[in-house]
N, C-alpha and C positions, 0 to 999 in steps of 0.2 A: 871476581864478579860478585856484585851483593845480589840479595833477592830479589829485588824492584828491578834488577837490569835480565834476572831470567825472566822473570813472568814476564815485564815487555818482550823480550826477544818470544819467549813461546805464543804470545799473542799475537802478535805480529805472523805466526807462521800459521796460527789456524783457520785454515779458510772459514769464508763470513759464510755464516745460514741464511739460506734465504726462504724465510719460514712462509711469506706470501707465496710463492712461484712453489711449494712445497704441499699446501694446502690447496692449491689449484689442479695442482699435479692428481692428488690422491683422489678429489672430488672426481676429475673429468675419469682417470683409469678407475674407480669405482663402482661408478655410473657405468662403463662400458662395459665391464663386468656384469651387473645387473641387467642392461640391456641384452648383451649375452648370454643370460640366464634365463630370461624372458625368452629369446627367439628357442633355445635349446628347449627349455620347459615346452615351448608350443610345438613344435618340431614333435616332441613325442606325444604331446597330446593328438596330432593331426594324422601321424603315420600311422601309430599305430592305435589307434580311437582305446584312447587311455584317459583317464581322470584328470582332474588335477592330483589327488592323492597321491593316483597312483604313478604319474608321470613326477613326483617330485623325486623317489629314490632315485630312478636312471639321470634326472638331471644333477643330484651330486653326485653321484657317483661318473659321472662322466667329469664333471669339474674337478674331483680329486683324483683322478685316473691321470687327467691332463697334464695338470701340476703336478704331480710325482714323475711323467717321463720328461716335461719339458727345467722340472731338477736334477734327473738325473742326466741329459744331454747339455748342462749346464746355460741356457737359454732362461730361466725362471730368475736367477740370480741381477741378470742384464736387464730382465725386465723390472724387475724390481727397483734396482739403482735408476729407474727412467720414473715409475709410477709411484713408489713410495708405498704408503700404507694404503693406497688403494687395491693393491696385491695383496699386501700381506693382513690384511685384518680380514677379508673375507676365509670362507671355507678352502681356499686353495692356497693360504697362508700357511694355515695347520697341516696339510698333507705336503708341504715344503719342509715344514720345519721336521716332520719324521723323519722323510725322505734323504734330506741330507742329514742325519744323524744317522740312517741307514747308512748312506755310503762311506761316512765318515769311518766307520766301525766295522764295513764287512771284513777287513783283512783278520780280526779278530775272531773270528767265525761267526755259526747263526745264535749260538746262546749267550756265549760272555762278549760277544763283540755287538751283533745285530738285538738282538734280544733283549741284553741289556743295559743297552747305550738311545733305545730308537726315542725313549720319552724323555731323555734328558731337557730339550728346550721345551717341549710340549706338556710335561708332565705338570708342570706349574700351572699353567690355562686348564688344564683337566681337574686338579686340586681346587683351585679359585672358582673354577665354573662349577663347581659338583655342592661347593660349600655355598656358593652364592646363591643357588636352585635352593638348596634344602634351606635355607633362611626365609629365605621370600616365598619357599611354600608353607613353610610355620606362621610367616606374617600375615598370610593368606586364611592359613585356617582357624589362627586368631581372630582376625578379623573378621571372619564372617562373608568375605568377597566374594 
């Protein structure tokens, strides 16, 4: 077999993307998520006559509370292969990607297993986003904004 008869034959086997039905996927479970956020956010505003301020920590923290048990009953995963980056980019993306890095590792114990394996996939977004902040606050305070 020459090269030109593998790369057909592996092409041939990769299912096709379907980047439209992909991008509609994420938009709609995104959005649902955000409406989700809304009814929760107002839920706490109305029960317990909370702020907006101060109803915003119980509404992530109930968001990430969710997605870490609905990863660790392995339900988040199923959703995900359904919704795409509509899960996974908001804040219950990140409390996924610890979570199953948590599970991946507890056989290992809580420090060299749990401890320090949990930021492997995360650890990168927390680098990028910490370096991002601190540029765009110096561009800021250059500027004069």
């Amino acid at each position: 077999m020459d090269i030109n008869q593998i790369e057909k034959s592996v092409s041939n086997s990769i299912p096709p993307k379907l980047k439209l039905k992909n991008i509609i996927m994420a938009f709609v479970w995104g959005g649902c998520m955000g409406v989700a956020g809304q009814l929760v956010l107002e839920g706490f505003m109305s029960e317990l006559n909370l702020s907006v301020q101060q109803a915003t920590a119980p509404t992530l923290m109930t968001f990430i509370a969710t997605a870490a048990l609905l990863t660790g009953f392995g339900v988040y995963d199923r959703l995900g292969q359904i919704a795409g980056a509509g899960l996974f980019i908001p804040i219950t993306g990140f409390s996924n990607s610890l979570t199953s890095c948590a599970l991946e590792s507890k056989s290992e114990g809580l420090i060299y297993g749990i401890g320090s394996n949990m930021f492997k996939l995360a650890g990168s977004v927390l680098t990028y986003g910490i370096v991002a902040s601190y540029v765009l606050g110096l561009i800021r305070l250059v500027s004069g904004l």
